[in-house]
C-alpha positions in Angstrom: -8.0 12.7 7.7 -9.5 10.1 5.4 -8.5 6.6 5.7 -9.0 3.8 2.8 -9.2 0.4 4.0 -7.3 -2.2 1.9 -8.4 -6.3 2.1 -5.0 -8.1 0.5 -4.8 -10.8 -2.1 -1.6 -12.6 -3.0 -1.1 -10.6 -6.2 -1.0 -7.1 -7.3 -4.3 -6.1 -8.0 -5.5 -2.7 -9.0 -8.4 -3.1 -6.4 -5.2 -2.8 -4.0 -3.5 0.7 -5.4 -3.6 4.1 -4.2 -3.0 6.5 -6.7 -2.0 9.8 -4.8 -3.8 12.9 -6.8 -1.6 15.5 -4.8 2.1 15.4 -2.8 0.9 13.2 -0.4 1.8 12.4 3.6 0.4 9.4 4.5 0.4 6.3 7.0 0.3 2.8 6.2 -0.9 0.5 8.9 -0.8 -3.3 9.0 -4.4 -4.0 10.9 -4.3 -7.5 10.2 -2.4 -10.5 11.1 -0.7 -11.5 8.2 2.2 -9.7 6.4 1.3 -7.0 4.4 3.7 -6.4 1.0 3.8 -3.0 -0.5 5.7 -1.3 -3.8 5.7 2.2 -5.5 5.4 2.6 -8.7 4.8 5.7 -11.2 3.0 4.4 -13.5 0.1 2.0 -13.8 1.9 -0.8 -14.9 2.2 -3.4 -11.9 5.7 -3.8 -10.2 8.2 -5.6 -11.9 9.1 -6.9 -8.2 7.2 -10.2 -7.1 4.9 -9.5 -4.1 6.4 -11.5 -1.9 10.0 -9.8 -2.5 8.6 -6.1 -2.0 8.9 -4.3 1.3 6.9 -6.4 3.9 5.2 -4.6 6.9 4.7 -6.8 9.9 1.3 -7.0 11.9 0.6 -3.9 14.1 3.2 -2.0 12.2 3.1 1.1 10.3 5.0 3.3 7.9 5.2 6.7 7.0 5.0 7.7 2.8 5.6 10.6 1.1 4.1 10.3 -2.0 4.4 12.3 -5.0 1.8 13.3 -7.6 0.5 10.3 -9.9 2.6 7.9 -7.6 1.0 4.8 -7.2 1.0 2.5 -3.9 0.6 -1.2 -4.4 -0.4 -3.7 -1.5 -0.3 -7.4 -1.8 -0.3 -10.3 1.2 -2.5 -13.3 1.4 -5.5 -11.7 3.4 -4.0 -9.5 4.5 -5.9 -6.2 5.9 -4.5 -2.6 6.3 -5.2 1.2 6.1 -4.0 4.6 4.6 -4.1 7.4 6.2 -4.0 10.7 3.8 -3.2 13.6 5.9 -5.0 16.5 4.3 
């Protein structure tokens, strides 16, 4: 299963979005030690949400998405580092 590696900033950035090309499962892992934010949006426009009031995922933790065709996965945290795992 492919995994992207993400390395936070503060703000959205499009550096940090996953666009999912399919109906996705995935797994999103906090590997750092900082507070990673994330948002879903379906569009390319960044969320209307501030970073810091999106859904936080704590150090060590993870999550598991379902994401749906042109869906897009935002991740934000002040260097903050975490992974996606796509399953196939």
């Amino acid at each position: 299963m492919p995994t992207t590696p993400f390395e936070t900033s503060e703000a959205w950035t499009t550096e940090n979005r996953f666009t999912a090309a399919d109906e996705t499962d995935a797994l999103l892992s906090n590997t750092g030690s900082g507070i990673v934010y994330f948002e879903v949006t379906k569009t390319d426009d960044l969320p209307s949400v501030h970073p810091r009031k999106a859904t936080p995922l704590h150090p060590g933790q993870s999550i598991p998405l379902q994401l749906k065709v042109g869906w897009r996965l935002w991740l934000s945290g002040e260097g903050g580092l975490a992974s996606l795992l796509v399953a196939p």
